[in-house]
N, C-alpha and C positions, 0 to 999 in steps of 0.2 A: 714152424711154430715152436715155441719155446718148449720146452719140456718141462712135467710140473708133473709130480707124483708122489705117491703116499712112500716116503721112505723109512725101509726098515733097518735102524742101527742096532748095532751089538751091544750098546748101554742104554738101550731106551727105556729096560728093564729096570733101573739104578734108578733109588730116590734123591733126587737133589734139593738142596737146601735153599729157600729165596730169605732174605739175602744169605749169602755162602759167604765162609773167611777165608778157604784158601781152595786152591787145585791138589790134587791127593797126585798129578801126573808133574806139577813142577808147583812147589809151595813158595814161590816168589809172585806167582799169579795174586790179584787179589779183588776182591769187588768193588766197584764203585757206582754208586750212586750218581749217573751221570744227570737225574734232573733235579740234584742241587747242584751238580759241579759239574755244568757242562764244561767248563775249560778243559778237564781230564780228558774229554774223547781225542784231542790230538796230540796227548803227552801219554796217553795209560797204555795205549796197544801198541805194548813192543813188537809184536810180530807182525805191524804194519807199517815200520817204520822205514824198511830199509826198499820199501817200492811206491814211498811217496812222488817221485818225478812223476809216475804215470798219474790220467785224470779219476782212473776208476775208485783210487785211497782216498780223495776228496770229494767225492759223489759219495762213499761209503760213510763220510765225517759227517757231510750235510745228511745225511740218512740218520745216523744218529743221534743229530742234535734234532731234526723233528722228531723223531719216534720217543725222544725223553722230552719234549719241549711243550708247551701251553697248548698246542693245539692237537694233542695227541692222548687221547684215551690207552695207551699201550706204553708199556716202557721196555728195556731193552735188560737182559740180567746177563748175558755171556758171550765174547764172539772166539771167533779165530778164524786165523788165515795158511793156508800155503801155498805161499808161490807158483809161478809159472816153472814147472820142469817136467822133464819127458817120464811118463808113467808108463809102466805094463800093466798089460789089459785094459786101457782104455775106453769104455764103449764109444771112442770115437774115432773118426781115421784121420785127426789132427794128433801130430806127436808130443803135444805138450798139452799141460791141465795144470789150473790151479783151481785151489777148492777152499773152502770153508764152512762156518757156521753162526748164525746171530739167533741167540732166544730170545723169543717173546713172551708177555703174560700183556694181563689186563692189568693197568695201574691201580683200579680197584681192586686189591686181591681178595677179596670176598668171592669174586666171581669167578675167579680160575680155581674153586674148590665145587664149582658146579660144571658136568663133564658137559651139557649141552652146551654150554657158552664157549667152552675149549673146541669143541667140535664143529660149531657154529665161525668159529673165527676160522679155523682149518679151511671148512668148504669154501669160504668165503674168499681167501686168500687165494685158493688154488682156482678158484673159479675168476677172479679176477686176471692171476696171472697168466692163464689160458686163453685171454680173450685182447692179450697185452701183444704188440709187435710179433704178428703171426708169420713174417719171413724171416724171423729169427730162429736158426736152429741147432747155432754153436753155444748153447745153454744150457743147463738144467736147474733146478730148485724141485729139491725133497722134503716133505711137513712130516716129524715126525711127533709126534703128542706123546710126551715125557713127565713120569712122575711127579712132583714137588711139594716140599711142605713147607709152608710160609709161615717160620718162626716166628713172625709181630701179629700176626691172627691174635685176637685171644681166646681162650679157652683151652681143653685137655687136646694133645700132639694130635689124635682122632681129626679133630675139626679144621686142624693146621693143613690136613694132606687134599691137596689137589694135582694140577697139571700146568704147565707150559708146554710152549709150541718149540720146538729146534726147526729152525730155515737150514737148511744145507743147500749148498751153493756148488755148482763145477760150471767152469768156462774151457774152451777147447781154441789149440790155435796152431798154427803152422810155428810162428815166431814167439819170442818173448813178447814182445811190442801187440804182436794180435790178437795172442790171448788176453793180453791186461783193456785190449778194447772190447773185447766182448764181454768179459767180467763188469768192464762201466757199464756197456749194456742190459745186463742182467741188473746192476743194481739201480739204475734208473727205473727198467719194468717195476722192479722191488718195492722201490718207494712209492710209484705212482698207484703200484697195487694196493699199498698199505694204506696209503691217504683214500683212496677209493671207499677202502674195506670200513675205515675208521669214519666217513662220513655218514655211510651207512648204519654203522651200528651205531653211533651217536643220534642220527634219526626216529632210534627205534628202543634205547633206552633210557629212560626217567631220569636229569638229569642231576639227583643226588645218587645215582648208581655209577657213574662213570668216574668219581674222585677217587 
């Protein structure tokens, strides 16, 4: 079964900014608003360019482009990637990992300033992807729920502070070639969980709350 668990990172503490102008770790990074400019998703992520040949960069694109696109209640604010290479310490007894990260919020962001709707997408997600490709075990994905204050909110910085979700992402694989398969792997569960989750809560909220 896939692995899916509450992860805890070392910045989850750190308030971040939706939308955000630069990375404080490389300030060439920059945001982009992919559901006006979907063409960016497969020109803006430099650090997924140079492992295009494999299928799982274009399962991650098409991931993209629905999660910022018309049929999706949720949009995307930040990812990253790294490669397939051999890690220490591992928790897996494949010698290579590659990992990453994609945040989530609610495209309404009214609603990622109310913690049950954050925590509510969370369960949802990890309860989806626990019930996604249960002979899959060279995977994981970690939900970690992270500060944010949504500068276009209006009103005093107070009302602006909510939450987004971090997806953290690891694949395991003997080869270069087999860990970038099970990484598609993983991002196909991903997508099919999101779209799952996102039917879901469009069922169940009023829909002038979902813009």
């Amino acid at each position: 079964m896939m692995k899916v668990y509450e992860h805890s990172d070392s910045g989850s503490l750190k308030l971040r900014s939706h939308p955000w102008i630069d990375a404080e770790s490389d300030p060439t990074c920059r945001y982009y608003d992919f559901k006006t400019r979907p063409e960016l998703i497969r020109s803006s992520l430099e650090d997924l360019q140079q492992w295009t040949s494999y299928p799982a960069i274009e399962t991650f694109y098409r991931l993209l482009e629905w999660l910022n696109g018309s049929e999706s209640i949720l949009e995307s604010n930040d990812s990253a990637f790294n490669g397939a290479a051999a890690t220490a310490g591992t928790p897996s007894s494949k010698p290579l990992q590659c990992s990453g990260r994609l945040m989530i919020l609610y495209r309404n962001l009214a609603l990622n300033t109310l913690p049950e709707q954050l925590h509510r997408l969370t369960d949802a997600i990890a309860q989806a992807l626990s019930e996604t490709d249960p002979l899959f075990e060279w995977g994981a994905v970690g939900a970690t729920i992270m500060p944010a204050r949504f500068t276009t909110l209006p009103g005093p910085p107070e009302r602006q502070r909510g939450h987004q979700l971090m997806l953290s992402f690891w694949a395991w694989g003997e080869t270069e070639a087999e860990t970038m398969r099970h990484l598609d792997r993983i991002f196909h569960n991903l997508t099919g969980a999101l779209q799952r989750v996102t039917d879901e809560i469009r069922r169940s909220i009023p829909a002038a709350s979902r813009q």
